[in-house]
C-alpha positions as CSV (number, residue, x, y, z in Angstrom):
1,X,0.0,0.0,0.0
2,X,1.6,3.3,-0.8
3,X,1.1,6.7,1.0
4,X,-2.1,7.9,0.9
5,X,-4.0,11.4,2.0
6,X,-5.8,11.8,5.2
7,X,-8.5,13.7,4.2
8,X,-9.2,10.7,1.9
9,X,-10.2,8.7,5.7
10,X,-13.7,9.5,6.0
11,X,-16.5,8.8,8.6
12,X,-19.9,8.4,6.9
13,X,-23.3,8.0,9.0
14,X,-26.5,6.2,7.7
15,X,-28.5,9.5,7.2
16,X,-31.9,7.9,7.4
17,X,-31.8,4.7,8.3
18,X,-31.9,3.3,5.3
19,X,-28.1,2.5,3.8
20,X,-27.8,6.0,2.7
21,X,-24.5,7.4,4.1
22,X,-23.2,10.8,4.2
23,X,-19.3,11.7,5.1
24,X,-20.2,13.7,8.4
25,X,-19.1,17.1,7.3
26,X,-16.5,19.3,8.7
27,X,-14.1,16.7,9.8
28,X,-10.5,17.1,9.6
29,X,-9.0,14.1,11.5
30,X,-10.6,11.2,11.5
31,X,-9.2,7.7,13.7
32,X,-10.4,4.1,13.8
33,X,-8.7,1.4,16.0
34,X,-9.9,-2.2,16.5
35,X,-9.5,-4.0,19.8
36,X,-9.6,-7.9,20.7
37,X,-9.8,-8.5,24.5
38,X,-8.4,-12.1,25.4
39,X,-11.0,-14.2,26.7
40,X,-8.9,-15.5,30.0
41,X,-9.7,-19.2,31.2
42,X,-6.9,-19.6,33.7
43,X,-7.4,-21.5,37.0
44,X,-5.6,-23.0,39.9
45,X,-4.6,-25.8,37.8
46,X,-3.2,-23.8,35.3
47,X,0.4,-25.1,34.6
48,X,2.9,-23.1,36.6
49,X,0.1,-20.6,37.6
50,X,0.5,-19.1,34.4
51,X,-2.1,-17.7,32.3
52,X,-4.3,-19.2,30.0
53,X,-6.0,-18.2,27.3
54,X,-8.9,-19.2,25.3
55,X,-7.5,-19.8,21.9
56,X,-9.9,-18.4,19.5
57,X,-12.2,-16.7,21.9
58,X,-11.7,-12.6,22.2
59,X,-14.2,-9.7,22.5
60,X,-13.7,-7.5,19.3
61,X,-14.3,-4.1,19.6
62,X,-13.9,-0.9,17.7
63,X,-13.3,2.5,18.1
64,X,-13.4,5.6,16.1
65,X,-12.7,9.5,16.9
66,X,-12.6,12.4,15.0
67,X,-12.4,16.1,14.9
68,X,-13.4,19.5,12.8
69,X,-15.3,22.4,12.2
70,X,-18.5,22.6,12.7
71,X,-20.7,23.1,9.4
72,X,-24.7,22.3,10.4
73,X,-24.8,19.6,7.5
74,X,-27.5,17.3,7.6
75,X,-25.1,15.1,9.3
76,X,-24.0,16.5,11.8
77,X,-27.4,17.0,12.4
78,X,-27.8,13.4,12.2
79,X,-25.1,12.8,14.8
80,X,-26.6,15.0,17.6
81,X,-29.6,13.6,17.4
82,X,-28.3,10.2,17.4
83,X,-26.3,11.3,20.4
84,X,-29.1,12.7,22.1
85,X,-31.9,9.9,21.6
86,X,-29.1,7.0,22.6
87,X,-29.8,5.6,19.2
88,X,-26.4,3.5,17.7
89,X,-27.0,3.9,14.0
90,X,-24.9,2.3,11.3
91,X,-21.5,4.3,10.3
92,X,-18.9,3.6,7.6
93,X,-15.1,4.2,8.4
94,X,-13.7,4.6,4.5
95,X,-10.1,4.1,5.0
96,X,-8.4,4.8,1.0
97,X,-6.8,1.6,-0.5
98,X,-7.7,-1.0,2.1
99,X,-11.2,-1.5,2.7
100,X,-14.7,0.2,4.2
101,X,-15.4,-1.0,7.8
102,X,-19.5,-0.8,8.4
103,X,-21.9,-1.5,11.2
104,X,-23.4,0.3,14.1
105,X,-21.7,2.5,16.2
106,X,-22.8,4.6,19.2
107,X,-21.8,7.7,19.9
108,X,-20.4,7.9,23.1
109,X,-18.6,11.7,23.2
110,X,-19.5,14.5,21.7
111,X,-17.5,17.9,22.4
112,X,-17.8,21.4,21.0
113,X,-15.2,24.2,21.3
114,X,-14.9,27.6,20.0
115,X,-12.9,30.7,20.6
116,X,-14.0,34.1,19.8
117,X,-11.1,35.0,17.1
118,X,-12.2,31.1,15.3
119,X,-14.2,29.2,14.4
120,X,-16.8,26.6,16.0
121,X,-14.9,23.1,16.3
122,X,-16.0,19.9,17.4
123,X,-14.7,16.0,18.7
124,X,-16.9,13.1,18.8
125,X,-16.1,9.0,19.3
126,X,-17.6,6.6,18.5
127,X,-17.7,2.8,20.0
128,X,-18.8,-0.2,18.1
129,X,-22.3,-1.5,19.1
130,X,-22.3,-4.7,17.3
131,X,-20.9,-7.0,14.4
132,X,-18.6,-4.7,11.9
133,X,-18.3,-6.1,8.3
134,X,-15.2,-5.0,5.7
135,X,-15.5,-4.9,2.7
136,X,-12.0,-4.5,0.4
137,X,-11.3,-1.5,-2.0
């Protein structure tokens, strides 16, 4: 995989519940990670009293963050209310020349920030709320 350009990472959200998905707008950074906590099955007659682990067996998990400027797009507008109503609608994480990462995602922070010389700014994550599927590009 060669080099490729940030801004070419994007976060979509499933505007209207319906599989149509809109690149939340405004974002300059944009972050996912994936996680896969060891299931542990150790017990006192584990040899050595070392750790076991359950081959196979994790708890996958996904995260996702980003940051920009604030826009009022329709999806940002979708993201508040998301926020707001505790709803964990389906995202796509784009990332360019590997693959798109979708499934539902609730948001779990959502920041805003401003200064009076600049303009409105925003965070929000994002944690996975169920099976992700990936699709390669």
């Amino acid at each position: 995989m060669t080099a490729q350009k940030g801004k070419d990472l994007l976060l979509k959200i499933d505007i209207d519940g319906l599989g149509n998905f809109q690149t939340i707008a405004g974002l300059r950074a944009t972050r996912i990670s994936f996680n896969a906590q060891p299931l542990d099955v150790t017990t006192v007659e584990s040899q050595g009293q070392w750790r076991e682990l359950l081959a196979g067996g994790s708890v996958r998990s996904a995260a996702v963050s980003g940051s920009g400027v604030f826009k009022d797009a329709a999806s940002d507008a979708r993201a508040r209310t998301a926020f707001f109503n505790g709803e964990i609608p389906n995202f796509q994480v784009v990332i360019p020349d590997f693959g798109i990462i979708d499934g539902p995602f609730q948001i779990t922070a959502l920041e805003y920030s401003g200064t009076h010389d600049g303009e409105a700014s925003y965070e929000l994550s994002l944690a996975s709320g169920g099976a992700l599927n990936f699709t390669a590009i």
